[in-house]
PDB file as gemmi writes it, atoms N, CA and C in Angstrom:
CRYST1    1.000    1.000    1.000  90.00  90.00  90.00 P 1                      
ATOM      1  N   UNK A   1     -28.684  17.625  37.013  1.00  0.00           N  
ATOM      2  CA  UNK A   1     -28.034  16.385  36.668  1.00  0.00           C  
ATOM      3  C   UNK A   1     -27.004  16.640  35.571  1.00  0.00           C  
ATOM      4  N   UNK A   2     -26.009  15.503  35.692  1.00  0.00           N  
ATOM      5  CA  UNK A   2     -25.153  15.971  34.420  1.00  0.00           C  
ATOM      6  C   UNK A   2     -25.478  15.333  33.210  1.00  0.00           C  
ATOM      7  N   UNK A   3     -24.758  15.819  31.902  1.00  0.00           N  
ATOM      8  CA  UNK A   3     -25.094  15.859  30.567  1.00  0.00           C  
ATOM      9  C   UNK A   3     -25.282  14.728  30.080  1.00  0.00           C  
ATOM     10  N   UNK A   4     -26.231  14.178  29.111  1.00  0.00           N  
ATOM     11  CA  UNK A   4     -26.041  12.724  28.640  1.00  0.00           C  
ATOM     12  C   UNK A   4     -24.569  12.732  27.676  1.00  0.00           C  
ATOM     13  N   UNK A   5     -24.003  11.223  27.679  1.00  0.00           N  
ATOM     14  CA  UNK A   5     -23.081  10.967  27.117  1.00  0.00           C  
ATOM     15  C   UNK A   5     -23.105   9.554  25.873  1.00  0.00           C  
ATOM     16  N   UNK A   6     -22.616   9.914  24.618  1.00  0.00           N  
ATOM     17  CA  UNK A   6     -23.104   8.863  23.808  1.00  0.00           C  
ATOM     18  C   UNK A   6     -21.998   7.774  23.764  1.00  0.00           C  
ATOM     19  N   UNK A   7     -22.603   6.748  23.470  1.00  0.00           N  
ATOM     20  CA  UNK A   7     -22.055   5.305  24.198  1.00  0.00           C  
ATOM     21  C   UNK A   7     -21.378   4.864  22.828  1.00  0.00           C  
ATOM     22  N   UNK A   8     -21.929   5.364  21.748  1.00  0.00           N  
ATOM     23  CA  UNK A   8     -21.475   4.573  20.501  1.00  0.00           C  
ATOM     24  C   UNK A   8     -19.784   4.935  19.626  1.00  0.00           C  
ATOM     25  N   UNK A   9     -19.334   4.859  18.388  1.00  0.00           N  
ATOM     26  CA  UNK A   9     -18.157   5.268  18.143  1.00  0.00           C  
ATOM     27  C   UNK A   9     -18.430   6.954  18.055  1.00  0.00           C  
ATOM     28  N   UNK A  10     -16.956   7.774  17.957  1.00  0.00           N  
ATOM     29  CA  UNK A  10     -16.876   9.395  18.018  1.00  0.00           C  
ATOM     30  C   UNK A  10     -17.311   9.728  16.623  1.00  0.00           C  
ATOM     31  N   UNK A  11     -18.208  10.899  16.889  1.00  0.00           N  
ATOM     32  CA  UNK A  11     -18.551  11.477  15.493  1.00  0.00           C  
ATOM     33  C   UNK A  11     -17.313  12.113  14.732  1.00  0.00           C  
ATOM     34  N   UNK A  12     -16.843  12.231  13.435  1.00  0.00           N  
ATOM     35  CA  UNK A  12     -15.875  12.932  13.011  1.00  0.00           C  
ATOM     36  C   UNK A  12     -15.723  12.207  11.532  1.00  0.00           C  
ATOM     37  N   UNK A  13     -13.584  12.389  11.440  1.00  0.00           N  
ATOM     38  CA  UNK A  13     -13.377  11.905  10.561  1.00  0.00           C  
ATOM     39  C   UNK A  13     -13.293  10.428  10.382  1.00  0.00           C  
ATOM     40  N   UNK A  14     -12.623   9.920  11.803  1.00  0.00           N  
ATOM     41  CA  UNK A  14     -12.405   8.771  11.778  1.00  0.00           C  
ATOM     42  C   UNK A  14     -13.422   7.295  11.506  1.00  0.00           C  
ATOM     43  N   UNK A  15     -14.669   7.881  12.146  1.00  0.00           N  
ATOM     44  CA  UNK A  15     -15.691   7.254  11.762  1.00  0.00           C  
ATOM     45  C   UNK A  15     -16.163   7.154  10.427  1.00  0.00           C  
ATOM     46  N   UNK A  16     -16.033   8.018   9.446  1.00  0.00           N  
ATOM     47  CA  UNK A  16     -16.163   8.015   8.215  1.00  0.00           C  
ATOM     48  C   UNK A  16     -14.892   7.353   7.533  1.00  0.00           C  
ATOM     49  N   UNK A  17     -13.804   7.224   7.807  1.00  0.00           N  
ATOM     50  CA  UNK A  17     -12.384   7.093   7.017  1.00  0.00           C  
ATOM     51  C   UNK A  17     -12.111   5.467   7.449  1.00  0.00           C  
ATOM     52  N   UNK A  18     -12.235   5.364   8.417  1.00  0.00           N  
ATOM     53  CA  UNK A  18     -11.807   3.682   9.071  1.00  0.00           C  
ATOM     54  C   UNK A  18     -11.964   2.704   8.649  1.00  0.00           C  
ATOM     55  N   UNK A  19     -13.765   2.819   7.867  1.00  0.00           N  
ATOM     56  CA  UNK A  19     -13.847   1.585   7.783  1.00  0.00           C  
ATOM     57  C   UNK A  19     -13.552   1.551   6.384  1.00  0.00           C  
ATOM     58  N   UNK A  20     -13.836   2.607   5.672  1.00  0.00           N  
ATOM     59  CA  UNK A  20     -12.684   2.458   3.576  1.00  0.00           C  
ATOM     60  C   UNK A  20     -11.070   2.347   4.237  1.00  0.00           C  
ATOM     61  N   UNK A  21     -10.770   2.293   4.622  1.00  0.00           N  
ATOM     62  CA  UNK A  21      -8.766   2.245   5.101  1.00  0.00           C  
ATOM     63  C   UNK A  21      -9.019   0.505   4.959  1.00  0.00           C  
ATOM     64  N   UNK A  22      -9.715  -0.058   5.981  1.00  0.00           N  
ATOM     65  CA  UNK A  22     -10.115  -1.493   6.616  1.00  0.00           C  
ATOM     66  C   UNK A  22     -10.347  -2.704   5.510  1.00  0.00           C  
ATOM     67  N   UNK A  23     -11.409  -1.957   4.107  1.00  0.00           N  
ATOM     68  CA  UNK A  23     -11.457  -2.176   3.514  1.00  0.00           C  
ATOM     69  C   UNK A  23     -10.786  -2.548   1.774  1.00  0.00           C  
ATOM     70  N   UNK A  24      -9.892  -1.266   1.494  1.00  0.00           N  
ATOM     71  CA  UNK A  24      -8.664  -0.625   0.994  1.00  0.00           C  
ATOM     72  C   UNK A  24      -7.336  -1.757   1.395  1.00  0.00           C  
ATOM     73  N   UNK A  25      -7.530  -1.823   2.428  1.00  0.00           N  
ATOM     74  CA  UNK A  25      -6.313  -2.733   3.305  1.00  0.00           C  
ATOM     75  C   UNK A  25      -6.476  -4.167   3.269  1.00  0.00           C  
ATOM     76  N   UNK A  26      -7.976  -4.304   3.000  1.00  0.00           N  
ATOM     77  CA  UNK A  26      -8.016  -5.869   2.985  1.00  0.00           C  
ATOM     78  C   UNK A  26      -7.892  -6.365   1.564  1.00  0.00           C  
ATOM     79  N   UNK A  27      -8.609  -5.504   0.629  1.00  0.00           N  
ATOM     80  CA  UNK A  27      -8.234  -5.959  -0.814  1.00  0.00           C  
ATOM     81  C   UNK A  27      -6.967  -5.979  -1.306  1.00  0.00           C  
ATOM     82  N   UNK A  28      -6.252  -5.000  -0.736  1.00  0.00           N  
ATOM     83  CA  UNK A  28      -4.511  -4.514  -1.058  1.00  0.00           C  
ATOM     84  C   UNK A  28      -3.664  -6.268  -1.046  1.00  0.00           C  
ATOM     85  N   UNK A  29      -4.132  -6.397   0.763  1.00  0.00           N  
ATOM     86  CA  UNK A  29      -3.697  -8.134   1.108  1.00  0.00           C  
ATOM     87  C   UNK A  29      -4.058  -9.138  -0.001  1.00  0.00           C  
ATOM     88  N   UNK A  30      -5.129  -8.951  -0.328  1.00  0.00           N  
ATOM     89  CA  UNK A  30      -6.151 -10.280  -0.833  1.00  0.00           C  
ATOM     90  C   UNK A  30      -5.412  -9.897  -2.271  1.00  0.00           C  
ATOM     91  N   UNK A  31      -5.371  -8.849  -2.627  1.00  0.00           N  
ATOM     92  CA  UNK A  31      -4.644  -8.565  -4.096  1.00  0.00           C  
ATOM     93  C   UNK A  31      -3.029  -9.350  -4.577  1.00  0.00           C  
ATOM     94  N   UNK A  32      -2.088  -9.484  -3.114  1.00  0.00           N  
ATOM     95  CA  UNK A  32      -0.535  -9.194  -3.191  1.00  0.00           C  
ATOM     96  C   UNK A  32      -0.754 -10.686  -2.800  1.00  0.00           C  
ATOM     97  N   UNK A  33      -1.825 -11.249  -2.286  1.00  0.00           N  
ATOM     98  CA  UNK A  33      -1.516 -13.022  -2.203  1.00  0.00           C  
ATOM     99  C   UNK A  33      -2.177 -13.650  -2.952  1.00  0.00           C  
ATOM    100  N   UNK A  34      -2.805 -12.861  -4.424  1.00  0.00           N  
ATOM    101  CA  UNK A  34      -3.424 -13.533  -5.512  1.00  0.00           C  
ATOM    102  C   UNK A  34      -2.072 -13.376  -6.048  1.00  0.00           C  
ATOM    103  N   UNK A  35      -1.449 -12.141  -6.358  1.00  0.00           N  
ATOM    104  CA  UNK A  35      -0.367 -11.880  -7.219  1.00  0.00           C  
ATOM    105  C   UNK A  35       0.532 -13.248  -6.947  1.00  0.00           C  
ATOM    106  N   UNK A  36       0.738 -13.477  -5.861  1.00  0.00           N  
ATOM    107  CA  UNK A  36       2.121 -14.520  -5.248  1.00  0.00           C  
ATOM    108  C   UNK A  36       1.768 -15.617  -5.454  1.00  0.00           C  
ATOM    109  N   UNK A  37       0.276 -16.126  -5.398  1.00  0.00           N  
ATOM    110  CA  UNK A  37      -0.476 -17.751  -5.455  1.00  0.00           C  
ATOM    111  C   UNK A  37      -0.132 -17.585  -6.831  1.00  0.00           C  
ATOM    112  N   UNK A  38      -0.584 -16.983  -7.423  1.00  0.00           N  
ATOM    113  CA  UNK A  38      -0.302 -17.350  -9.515  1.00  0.00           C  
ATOM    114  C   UNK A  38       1.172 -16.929  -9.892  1.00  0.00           C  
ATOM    115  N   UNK A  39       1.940 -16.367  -8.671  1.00  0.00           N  
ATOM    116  CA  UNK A  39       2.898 -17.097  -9.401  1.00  0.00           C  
ATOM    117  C   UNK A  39       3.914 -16.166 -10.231  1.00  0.00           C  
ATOM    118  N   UNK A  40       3.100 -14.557 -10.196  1.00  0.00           N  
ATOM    119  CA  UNK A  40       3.272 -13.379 -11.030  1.00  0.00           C  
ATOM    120  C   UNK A  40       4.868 -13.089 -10.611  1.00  0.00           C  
ATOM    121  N   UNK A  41       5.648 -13.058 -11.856  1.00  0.00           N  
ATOM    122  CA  UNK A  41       7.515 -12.967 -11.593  1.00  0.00           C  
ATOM    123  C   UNK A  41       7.679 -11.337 -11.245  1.00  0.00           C  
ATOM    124  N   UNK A  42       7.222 -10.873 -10.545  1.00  0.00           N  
ATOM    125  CA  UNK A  42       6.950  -9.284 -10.044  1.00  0.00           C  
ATOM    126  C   UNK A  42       8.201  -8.825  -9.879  1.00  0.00           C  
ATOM    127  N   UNK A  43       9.443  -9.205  -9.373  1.00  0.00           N  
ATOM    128  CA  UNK A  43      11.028  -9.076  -9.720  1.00  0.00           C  
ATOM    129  C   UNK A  43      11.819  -9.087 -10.873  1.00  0.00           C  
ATOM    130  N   UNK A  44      11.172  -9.698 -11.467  1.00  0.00           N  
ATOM    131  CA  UNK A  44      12.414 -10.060 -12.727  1.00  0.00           C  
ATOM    132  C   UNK A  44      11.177 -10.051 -14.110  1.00  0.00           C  
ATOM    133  N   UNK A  45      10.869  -8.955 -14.359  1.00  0.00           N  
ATOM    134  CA  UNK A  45       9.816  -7.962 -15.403  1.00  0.00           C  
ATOM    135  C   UNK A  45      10.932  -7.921 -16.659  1.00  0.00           C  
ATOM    136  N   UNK A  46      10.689  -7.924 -17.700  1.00  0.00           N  
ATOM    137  CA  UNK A  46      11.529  -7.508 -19.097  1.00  0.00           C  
ATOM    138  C   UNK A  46      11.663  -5.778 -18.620  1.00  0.00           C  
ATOM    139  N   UNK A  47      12.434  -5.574 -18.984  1.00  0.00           N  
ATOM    140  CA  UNK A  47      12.662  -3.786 -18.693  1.00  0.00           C  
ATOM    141  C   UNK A  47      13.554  -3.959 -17.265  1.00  0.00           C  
ATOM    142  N   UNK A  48      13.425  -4.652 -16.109  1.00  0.00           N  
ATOM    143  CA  UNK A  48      14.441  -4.635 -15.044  1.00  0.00           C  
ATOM    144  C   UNK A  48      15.508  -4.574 -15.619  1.00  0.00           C  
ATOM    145  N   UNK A  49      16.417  -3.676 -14.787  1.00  0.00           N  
ATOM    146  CA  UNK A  49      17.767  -3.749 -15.113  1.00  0.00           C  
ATOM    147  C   UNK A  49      18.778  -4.597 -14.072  1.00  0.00           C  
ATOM    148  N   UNK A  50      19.339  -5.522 -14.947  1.00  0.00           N  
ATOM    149  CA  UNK A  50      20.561  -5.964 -14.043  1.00  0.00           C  
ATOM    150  C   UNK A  50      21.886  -5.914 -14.556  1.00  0.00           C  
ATOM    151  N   UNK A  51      22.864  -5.583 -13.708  1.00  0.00           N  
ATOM    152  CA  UNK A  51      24.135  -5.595 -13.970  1.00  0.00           C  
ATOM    153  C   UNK A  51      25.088  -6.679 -13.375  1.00  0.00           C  
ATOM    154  N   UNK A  52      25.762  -7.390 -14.220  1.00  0.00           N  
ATOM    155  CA  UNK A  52      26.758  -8.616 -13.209  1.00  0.00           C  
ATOM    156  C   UNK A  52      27.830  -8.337 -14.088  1.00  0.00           C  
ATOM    157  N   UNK A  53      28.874  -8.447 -13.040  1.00  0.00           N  
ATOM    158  CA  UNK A  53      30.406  -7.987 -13.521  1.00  0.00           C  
ATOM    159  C   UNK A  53      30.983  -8.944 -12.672  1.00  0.00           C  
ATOM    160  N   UNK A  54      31.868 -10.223 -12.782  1.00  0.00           N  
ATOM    161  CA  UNK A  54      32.206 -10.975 -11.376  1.00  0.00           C  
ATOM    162  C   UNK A  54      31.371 -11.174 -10.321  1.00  0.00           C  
ATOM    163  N   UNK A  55      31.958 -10.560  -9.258  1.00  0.00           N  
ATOM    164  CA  UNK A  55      31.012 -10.934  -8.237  1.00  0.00           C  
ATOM    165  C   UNK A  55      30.255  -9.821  -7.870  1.00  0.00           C  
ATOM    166  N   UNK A  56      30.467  -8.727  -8.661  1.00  0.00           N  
ATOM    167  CA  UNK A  56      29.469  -8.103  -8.373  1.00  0.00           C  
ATOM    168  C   UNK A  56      28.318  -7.751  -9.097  1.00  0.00           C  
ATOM    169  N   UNK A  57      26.969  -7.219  -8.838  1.00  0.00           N  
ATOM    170  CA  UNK A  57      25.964  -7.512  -9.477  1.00  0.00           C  
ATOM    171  C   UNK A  57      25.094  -6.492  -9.223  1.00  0.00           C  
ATOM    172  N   UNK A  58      24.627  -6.032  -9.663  1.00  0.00           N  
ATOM    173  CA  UNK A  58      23.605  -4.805  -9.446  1.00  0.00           C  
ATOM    174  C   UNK A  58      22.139  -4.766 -10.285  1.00  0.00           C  
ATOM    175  N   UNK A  59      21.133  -4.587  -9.228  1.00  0.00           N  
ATOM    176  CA  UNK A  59      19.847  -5.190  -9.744  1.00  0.00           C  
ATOM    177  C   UNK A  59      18.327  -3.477  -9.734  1.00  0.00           C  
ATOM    178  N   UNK A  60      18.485  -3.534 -10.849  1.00  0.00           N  
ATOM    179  CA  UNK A  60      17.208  -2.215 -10.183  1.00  0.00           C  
ATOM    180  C   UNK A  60      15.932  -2.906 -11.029  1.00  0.00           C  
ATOM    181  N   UNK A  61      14.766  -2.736 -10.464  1.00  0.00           N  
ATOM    182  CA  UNK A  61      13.653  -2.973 -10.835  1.00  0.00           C  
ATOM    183  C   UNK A  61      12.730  -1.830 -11.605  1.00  0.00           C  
ATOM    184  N   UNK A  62      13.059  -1.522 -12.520  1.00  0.00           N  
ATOM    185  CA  UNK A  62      12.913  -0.141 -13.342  1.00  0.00           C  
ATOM    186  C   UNK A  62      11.282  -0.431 -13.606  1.00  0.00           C  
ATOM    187  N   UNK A  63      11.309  -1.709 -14.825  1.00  0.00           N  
ATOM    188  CA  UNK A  63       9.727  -2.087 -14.900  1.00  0.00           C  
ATOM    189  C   UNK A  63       8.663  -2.163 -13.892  1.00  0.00           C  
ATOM    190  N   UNK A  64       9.151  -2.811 -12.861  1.00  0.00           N  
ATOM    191  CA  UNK A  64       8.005  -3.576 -11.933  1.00  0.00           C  
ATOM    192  C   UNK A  64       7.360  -2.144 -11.070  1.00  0.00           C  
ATOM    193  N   UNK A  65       8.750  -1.068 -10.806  1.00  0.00           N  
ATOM    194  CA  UNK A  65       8.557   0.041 -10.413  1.00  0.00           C  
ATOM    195  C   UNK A  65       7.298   1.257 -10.835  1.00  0.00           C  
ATOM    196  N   UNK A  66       7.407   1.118 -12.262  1.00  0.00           N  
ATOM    197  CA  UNK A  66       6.608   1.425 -12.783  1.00  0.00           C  
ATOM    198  C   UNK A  66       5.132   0.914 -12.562  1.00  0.00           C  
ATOM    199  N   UNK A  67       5.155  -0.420 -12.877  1.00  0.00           N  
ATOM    200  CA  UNK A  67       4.081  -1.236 -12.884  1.00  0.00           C  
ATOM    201  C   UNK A  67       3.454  -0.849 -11.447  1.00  0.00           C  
ATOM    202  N   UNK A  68       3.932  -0.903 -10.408  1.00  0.00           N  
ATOM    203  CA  UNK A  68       3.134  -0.982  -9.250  1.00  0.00           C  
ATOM    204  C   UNK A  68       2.557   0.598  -9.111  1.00  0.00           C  
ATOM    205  N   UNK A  69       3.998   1.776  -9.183  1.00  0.00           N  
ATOM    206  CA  UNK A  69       3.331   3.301  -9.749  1.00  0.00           C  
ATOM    207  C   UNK A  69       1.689   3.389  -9.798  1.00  0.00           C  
ATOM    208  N   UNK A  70       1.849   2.295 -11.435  1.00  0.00           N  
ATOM    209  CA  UNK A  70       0.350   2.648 -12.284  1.00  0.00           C  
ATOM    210  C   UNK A  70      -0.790   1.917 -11.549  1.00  0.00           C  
ATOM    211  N   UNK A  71      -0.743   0.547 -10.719  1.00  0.00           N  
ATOM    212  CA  UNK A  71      -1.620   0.460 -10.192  1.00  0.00           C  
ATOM    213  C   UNK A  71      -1.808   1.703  -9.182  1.00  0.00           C  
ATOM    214  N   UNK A  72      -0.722   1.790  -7.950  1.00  0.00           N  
ATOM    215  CA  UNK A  72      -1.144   2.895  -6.881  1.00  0.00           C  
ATOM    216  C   UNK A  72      -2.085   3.960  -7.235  1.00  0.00           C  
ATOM    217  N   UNK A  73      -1.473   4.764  -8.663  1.00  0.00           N  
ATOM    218  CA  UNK A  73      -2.537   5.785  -9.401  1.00  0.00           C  
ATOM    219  C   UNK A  73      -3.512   5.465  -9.198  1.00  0.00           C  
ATOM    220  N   UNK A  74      -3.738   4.182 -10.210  1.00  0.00           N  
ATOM    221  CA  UNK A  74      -4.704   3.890 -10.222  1.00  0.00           C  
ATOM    222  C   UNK A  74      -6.052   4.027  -9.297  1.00  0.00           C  
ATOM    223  N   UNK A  75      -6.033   3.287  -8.080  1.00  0.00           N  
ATOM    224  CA  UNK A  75      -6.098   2.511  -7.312  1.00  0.00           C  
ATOM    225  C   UNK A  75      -6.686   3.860  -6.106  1.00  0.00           C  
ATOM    226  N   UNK A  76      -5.737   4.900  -5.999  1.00  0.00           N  
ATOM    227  CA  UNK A  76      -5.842   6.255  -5.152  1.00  0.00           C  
ATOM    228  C   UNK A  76      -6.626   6.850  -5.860  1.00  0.00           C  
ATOM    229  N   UNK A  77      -6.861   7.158  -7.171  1.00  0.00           N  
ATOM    230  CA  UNK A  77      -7.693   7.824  -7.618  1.00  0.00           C  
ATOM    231  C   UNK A  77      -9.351   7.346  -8.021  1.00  0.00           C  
ATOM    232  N   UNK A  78      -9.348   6.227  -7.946  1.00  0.00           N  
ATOM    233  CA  UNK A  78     -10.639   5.476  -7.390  1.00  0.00           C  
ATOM    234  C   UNK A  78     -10.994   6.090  -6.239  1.00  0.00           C  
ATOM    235  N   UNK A  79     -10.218   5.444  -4.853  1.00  0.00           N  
ATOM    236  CA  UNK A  79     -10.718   6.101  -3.746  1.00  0.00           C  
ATOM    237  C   UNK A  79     -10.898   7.351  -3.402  1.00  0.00           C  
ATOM    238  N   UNK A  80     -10.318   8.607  -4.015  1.00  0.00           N  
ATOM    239  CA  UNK A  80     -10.807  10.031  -4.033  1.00  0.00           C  
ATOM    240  C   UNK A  80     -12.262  10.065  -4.563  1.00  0.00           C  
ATOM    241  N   UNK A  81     -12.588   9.603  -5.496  1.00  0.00           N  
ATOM    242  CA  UNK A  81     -13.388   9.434  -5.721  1.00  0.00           C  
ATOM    243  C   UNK A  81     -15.297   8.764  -4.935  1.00  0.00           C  
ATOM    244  N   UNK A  82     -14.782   7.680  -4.313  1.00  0.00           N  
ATOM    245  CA  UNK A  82     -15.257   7.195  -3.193  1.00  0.00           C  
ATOM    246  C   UNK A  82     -15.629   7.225  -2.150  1.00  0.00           C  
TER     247      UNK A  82                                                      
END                                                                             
């Protein structure tokens, strides 16, 4: 007869990795629509740089850049951990 075959998910990485991604991914969401419900001015940070000359205008987000940086660190080095 032929070999039994298992019915459930594949043994490996993915089974171990999927469901922290799933999880990782849902707090990330639940995080970026707390940030937006309160309201957080995540564009226009003290430290952004803007430039306006007439009509032209030039905008870099130097602070906020940072700011998000230090969470990501953050945030990745938890989950190595994990």
């Amino acid at each position: 007869m032929g070999e039994a075959f298992s019915v459930g998910p594949p043994e490996g990485v993915f089974s171990s990795v999927m469901p922290k991604l799933l999880i990782v991914t849902g707090l990330a969401i639940a995080a970026a629509g707390a940030v937006w419900w309160l309201g957080v001015p995540l564009g226009r940070l003290p430290g952004d740089i803007v430039v306006r000359r007439g009509a032209f205008s030039f905008y870099f987000p130097l602070t906020t850049c940072v700011l998000v940086s230090v969470v990501l660190t953050a945030l990745l080095a938890v989950l190595r951990r994990w």
